[in-house]
ZAFINU-693002 format. One record per residue (C-alpha): residue number from 0; residue in three letters; x, y negated, z negated. Coordinates in steps of 0.1 Angstrom, whole numbers, m for minus. Layout:
# residues N
+-----+-----+-------+-------+-------+
:   i :  aa :  east : north :    up :
+-----+-----+-------+-------+-------+
: NUM : ALA :     X :     Y :     Z :
...
+-----+-----+-------+-------+-------+
# end
This chain:
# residues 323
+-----+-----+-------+-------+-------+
:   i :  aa :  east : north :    up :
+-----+-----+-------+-------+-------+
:   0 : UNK :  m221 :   189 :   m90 :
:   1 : UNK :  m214 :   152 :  m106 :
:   2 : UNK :  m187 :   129 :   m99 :
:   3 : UNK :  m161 :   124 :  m122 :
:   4 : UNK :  m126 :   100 :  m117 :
:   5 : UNK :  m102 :   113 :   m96 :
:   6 : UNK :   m64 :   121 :   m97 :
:   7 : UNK :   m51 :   135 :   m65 :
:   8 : UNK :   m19 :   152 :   m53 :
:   9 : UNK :     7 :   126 :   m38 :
:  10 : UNK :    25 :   136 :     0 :
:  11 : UNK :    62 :   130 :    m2 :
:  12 : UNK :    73 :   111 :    28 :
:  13 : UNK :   113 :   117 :    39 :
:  14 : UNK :   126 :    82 :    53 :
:  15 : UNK :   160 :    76 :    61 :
:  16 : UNK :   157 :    46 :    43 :
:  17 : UNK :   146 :    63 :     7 :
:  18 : UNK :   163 :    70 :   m26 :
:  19 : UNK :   157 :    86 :   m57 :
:  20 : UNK :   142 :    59 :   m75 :
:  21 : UNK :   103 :    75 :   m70 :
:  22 : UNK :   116 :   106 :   m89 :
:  23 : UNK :   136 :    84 :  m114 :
:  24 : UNK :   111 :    54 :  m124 :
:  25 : UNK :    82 :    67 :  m111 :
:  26 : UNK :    86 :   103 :  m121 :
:  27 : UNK :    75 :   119 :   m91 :
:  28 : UNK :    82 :   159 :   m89 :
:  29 : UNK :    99 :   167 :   m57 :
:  30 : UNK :   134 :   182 :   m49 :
:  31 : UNK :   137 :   169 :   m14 :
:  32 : UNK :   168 :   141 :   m12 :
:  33 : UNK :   155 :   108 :     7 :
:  34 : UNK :   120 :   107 :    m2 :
:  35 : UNK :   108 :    67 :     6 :
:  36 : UNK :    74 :    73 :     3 :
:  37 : UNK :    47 :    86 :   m20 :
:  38 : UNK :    16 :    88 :    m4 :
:  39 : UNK :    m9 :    87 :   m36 :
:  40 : UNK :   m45 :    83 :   m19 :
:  41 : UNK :   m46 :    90 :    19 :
:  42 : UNK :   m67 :   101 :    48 :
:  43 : UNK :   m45 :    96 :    76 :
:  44 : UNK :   m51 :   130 :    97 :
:  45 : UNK :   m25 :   152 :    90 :
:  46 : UNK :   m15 :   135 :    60 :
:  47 : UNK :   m48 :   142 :    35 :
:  48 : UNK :   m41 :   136 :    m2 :
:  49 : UNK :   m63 :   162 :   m18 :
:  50 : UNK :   m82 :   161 :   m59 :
:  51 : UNK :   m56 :   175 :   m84 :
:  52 : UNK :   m80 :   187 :  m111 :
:  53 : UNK :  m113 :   194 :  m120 :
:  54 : UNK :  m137 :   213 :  m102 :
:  55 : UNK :  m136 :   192 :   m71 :
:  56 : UNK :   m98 :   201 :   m77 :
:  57 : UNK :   m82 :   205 :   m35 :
:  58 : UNK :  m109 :   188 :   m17 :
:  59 : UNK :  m101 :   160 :     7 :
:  60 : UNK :  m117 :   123 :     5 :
:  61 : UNK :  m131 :   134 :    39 :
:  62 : UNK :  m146 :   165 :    22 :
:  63 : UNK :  m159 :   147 :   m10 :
:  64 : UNK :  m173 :   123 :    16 :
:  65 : UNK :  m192 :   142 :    35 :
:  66 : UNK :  m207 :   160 :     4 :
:  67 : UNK :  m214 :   129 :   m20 :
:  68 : UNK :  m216 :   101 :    10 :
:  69 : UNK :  m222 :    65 :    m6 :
:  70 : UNK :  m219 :    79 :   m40 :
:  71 : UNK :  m180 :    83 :   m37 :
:  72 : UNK :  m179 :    55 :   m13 :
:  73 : UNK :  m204 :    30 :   m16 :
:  74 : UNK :  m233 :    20 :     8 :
:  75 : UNK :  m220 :    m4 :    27 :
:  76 : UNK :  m187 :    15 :    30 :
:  77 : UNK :  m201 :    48 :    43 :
:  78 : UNK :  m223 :    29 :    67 :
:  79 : UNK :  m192 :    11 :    83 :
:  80 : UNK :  m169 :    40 :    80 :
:  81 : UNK :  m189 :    75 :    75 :
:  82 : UNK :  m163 :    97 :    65 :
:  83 : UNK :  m134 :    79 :    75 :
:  84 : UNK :  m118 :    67 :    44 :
:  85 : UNK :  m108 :    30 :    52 :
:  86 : UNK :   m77 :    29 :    30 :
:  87 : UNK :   m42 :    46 :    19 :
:  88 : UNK :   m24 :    38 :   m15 :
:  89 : UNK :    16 :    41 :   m12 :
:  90 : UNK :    44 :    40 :   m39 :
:  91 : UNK :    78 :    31 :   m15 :
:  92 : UNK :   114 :    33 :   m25 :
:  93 : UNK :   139 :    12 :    m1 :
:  94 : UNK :   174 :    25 :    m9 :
:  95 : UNK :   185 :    10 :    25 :
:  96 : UNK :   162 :   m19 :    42 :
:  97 : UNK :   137 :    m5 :    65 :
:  98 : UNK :   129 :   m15 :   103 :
:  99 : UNK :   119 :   m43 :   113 :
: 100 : UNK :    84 :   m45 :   122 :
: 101 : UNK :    50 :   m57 :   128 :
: 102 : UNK :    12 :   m38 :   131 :
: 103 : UNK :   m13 :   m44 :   157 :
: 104 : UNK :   m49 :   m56 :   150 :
: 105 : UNK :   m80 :   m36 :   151 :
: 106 : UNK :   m87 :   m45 :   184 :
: 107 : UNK :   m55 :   m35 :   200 :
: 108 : UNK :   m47 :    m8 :   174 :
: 109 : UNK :   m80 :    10 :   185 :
: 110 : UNK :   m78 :     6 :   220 :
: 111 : UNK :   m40 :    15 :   226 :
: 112 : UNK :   m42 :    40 :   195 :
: 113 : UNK :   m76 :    49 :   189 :
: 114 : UNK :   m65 :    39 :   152 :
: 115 : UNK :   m77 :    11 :   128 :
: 116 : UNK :   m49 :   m18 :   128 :
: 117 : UNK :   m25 :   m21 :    97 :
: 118 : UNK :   m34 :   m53 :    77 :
: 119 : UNK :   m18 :   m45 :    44 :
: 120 : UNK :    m1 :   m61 :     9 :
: 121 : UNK :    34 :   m52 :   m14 :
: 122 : UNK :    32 :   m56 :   m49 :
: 123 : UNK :    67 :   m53 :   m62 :
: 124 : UNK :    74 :   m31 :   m88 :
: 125 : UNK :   112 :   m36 :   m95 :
: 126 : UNK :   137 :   m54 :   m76 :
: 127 : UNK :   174 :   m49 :   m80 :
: 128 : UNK :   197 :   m82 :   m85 :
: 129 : UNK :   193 :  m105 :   m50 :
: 130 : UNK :   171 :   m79 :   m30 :
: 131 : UNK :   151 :   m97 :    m5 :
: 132 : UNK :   122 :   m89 :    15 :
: 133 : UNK :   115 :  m102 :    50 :
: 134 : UNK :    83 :  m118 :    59 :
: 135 : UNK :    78 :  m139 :    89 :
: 136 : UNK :   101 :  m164 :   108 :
: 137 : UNK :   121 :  m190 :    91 :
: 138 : UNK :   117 :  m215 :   123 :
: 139 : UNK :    92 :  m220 :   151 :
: 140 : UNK :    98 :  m194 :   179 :
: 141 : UNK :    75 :  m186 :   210 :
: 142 : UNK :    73 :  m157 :   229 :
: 143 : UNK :   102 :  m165 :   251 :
: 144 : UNK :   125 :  m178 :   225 :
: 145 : UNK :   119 :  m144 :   203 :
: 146 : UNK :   124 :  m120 :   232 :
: 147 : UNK :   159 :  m140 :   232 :
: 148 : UNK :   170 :  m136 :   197 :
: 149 : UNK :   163 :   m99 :   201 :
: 150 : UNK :   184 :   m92 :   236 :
: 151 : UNK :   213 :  m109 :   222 :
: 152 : UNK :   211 :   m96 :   189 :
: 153 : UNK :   202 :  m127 :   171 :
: 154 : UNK :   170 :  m118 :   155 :
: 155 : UNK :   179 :  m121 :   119 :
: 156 : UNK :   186 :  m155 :   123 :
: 157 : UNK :   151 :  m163 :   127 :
: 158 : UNK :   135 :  m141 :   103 :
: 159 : UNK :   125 :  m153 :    73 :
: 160 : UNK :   142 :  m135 :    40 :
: 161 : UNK :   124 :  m141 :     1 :
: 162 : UNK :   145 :  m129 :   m26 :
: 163 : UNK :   120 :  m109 :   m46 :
: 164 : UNK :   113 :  m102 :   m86 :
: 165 : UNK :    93 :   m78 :  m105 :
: 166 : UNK :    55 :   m90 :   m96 :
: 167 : UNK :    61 :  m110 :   m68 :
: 168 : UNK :    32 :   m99 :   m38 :
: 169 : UNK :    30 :  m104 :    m2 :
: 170 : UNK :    m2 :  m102 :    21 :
: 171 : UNK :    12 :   m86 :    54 :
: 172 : UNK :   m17 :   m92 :    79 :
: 173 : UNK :   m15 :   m77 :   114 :
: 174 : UNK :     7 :   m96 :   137 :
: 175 : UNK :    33 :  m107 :   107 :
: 176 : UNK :    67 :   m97 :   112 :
: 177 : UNK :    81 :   m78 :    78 :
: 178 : UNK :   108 :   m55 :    62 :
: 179 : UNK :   116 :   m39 :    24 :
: 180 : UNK :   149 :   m48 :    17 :
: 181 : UNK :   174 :   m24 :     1 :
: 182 : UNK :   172 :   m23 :   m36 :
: 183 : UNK :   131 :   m31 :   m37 :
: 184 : UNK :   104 :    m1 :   m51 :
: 185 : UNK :    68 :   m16 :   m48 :
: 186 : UNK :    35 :    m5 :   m46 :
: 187 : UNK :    16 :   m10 :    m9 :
: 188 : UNK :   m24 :   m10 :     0 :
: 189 : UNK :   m33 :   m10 :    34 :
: 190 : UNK :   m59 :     4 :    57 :
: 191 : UNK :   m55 :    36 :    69 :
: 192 : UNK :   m30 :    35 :   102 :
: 193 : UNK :     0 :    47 :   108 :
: 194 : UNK :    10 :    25 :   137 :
: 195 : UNK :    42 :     9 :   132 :
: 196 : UNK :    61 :    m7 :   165 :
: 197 : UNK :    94 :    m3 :   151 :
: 198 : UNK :   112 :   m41 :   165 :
: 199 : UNK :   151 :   m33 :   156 :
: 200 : UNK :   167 :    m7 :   131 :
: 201 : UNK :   203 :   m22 :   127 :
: 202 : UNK :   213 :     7 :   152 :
: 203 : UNK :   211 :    32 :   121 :
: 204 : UNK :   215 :    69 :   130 :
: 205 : UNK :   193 :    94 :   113 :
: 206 : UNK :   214 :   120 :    94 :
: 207 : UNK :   184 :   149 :   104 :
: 208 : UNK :   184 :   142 :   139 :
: 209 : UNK :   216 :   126 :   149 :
: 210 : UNK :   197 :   100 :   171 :
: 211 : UNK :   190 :    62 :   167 :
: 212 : UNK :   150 :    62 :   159 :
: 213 : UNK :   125 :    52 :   192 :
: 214 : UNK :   121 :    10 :   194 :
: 215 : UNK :    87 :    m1 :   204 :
: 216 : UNK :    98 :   m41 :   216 :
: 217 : UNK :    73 :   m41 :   245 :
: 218 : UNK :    44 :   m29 :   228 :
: 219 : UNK :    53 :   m58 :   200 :
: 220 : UNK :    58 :   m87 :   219 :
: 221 : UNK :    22 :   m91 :   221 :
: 222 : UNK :    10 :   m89 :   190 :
: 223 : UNK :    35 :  m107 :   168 :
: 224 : UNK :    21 :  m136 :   154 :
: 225 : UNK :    47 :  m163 :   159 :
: 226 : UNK :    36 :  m194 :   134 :
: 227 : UNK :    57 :  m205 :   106 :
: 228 : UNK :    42 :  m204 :    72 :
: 229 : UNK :    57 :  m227 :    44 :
: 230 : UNK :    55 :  m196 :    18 :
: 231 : UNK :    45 :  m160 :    27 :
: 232 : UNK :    46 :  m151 :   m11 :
: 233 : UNK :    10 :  m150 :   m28 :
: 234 : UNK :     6 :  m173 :   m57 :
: 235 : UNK :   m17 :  m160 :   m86 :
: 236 : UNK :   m19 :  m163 :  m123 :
: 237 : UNK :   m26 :  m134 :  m149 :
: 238 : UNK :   m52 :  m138 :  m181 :
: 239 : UNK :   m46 :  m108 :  m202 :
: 240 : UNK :   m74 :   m86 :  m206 :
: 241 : UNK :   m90 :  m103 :  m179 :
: 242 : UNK :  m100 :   m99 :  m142 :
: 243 : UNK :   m69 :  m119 :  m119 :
: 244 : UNK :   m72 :  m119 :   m82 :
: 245 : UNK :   m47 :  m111 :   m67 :
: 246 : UNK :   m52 :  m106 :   m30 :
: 247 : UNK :   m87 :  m105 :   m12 :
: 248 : UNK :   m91 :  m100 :    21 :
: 249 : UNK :  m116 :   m89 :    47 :
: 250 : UNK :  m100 :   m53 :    46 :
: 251 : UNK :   m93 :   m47 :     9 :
: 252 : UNK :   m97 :   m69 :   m25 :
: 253 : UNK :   m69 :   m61 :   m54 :
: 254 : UNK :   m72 :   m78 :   m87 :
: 255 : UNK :   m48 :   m73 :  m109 :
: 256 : UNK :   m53 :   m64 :  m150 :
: 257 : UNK :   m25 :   m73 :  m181 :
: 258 : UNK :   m42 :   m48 :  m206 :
: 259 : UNK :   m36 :   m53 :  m245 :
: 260 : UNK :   m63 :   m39 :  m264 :
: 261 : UNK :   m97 :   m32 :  m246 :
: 262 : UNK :  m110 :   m40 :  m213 :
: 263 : UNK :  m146 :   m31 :  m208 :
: 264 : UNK :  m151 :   m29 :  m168 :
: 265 : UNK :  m192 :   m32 :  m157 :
: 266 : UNK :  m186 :   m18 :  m117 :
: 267 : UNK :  m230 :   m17 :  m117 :
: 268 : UNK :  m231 :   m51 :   m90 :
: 269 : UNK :  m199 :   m34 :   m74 :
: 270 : UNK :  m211 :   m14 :   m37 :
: 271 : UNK :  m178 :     1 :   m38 :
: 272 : UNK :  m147 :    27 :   m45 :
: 273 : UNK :  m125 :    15 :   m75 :
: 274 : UNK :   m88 :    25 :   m75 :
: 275 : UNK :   m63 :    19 :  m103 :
: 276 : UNK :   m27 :    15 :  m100 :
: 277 : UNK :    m6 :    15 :  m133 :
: 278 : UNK :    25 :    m8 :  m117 :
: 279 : UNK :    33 :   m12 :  m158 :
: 280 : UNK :    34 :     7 :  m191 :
: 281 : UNK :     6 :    27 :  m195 :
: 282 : UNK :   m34 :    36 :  m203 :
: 283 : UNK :   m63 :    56 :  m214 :
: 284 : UNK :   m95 :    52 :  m192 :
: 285 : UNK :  m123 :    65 :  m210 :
: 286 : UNK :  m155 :    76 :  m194 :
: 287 : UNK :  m186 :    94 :  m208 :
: 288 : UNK :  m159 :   103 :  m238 :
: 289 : UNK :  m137 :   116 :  m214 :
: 290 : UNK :   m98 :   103 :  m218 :
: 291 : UNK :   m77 :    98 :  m183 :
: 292 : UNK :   m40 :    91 :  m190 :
: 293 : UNK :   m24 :    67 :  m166 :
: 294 : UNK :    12 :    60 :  m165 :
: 295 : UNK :    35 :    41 :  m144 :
: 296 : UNK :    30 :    50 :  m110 :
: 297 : UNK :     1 :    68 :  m114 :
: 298 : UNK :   m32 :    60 :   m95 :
: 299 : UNK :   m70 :    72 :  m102 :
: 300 : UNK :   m99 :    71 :   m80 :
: 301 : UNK :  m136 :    55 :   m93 :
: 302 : UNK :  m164 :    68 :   m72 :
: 303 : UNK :  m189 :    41 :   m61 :
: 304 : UNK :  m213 :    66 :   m84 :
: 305 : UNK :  m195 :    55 :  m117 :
: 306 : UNK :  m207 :    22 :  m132 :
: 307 : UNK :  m189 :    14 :  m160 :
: 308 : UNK :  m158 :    28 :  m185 :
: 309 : UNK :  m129 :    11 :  m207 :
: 310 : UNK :   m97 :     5 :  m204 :
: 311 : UNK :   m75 :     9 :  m231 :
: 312 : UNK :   m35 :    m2 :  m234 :
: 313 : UNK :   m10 :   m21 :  m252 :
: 314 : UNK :    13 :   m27 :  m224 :
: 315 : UNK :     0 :   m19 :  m188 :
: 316 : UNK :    m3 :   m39 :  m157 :
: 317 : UNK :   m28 :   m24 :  m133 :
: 318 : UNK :   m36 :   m29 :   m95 :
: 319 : UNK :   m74 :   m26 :   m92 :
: 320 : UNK :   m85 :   m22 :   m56 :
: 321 : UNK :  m119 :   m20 :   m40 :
: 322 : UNK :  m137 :   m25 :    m3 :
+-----+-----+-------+-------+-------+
# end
């Protein structure tokens, strides 16, 4: 059985936070009201994305790993990892802004959590008029002086808000204080952890519980990074029908593609995954004269296996992402 790209099944995430606008822009099929998430590629436990079509149609990246090894993943990816696939893709709808929060590092992720930490980067999609996101602190705080804002209900003043466009991306490493704002849909790539510690929630009540959700300040005090940065947003520049970096890190590397007419992509030096994200328009990926559609919030997954196709489009923006 040969590889082939992959499409899989997206996991609709309920957030009392979400709105309407994956099933609206993104055209997601769900029925469920308050749906913030769409999680396109995952292999969180519990939470496996699973292959859409084709004969490998249900299987789990864990399952297509264990069976193809390095050929789905890459070498050095399956030796560092084995079946443990180091990543998860997410559309996410803010209707209303989200906690804020930080993630811990590896270190302290694994040994509190026995998880990988949560370094991980937005790519914004659409932003409605004056949405913001939050990213860091606005002014030099220490431990003491944080813990302070937050008992006496100051801590917005020291947080850093960026009011955000189409394109604009963040790199959220662990440690980095950060929030969507209300009014923001974006595309996030992080590794695969679901530790959050939850630092304030504007006292919100969840409609399906009728509780405030859990606060996790003690676990977050010590792993907040407190510097100031003069800008948290990424600068970059985009070529068309060329390769742009966009954010490279020791944890994932996105580039990202403005496609008009023909890209030819050569992936044979490449010891890795490939995944497209179509944040824009849309395109035809043709391999071994096979066409795959992509639209708008679409993704596909590139085995390690799969050296080379073209990328066709008169309009798209794509996220490419690899180890």
């Amino acid at each position: 059985m040969s590889l082939y790209p992959l499409k899989f099944t997206p996991l609709y995430k309920y957030r009392i936070w979400g709105g309407e606008k994956l099933k609206t822009v993104l055209h997601k099929d769900y029925q469920e009201e308050s749906i913030g998430e769409s999680w396109e590629i995952s292999d969180v436990k519990g939470d496996k994305t699973v292959v859409s079509a084709g004969v490998l149609e249900g299987k789990t990246l864990e399952e297509l790993t264990q069976e193809f090894k390095a050929d789905i993943v890459g070498e050095n990816v399956y030796k560092l990892f084995g079946t443990e696939f180091p990543l998860l893709i997410k559309f996410i709808d803010a209707k209303t802004p989200l906690s804020i929060q930080v993630h811990p590092s590896n270190e302290i992720a694994k040994e509190r959590h026995d998880s990988f930490g949560k370094n991980e980067m937005w790519y914004v999609m659409e932003a409605e008029k004056d949405a913001e996101l939050i990213v860091g602190f606005n002014q030099k705080v220490d431990k003491a002086s944080y813990v302070e804002a937050l008992d006496s209900g100051k801590i917005l003043d020291v947080l850093n808000n960026d009011t955000v466009s189409k394109g604009d991306t963040y790199y959220i490493p662990t440690g980095r204080i950060h929030a969507i704002g209300s009014g923001v849909l974006l595309a996030e790539i992080q590794q695969t952890s679901d530790i959050t510690y939850r630092i304030y929630d504007y006292e919100r009540v969840d409609a399906t519980t009728g509780k405030t959700r859990e606060l996790h300040t003690d676990l977050a005090v010590d792993v907040i990074d407190y510097s100031v940065q003069d800008s948290y947003k990424t600068d970059y520049k985009v070529l068309e029908n060329e390769t742009n970096t966009l954010v490279h890190s020791p944890y994932f590397k996105t580039n990202i593609l403005s496609i008009n007419g023909t890209i030819e992509k050569d992936y044979s030096s490449l010891d890795s995954f490939v995944i497209y994200i179509c944040v824009e328009g849309e395109l035809e990926l043709q391999w071994q004269g096979i066409d795959y559609h992509l639209v708008k919030g679409e993704t596909l997954f590139l085995p390690a296996s799969i050296n080379r196709i073209d990328l066709k489009s008169e309009n798209a923006v794509v996220l490419e992402v690899y180890y």
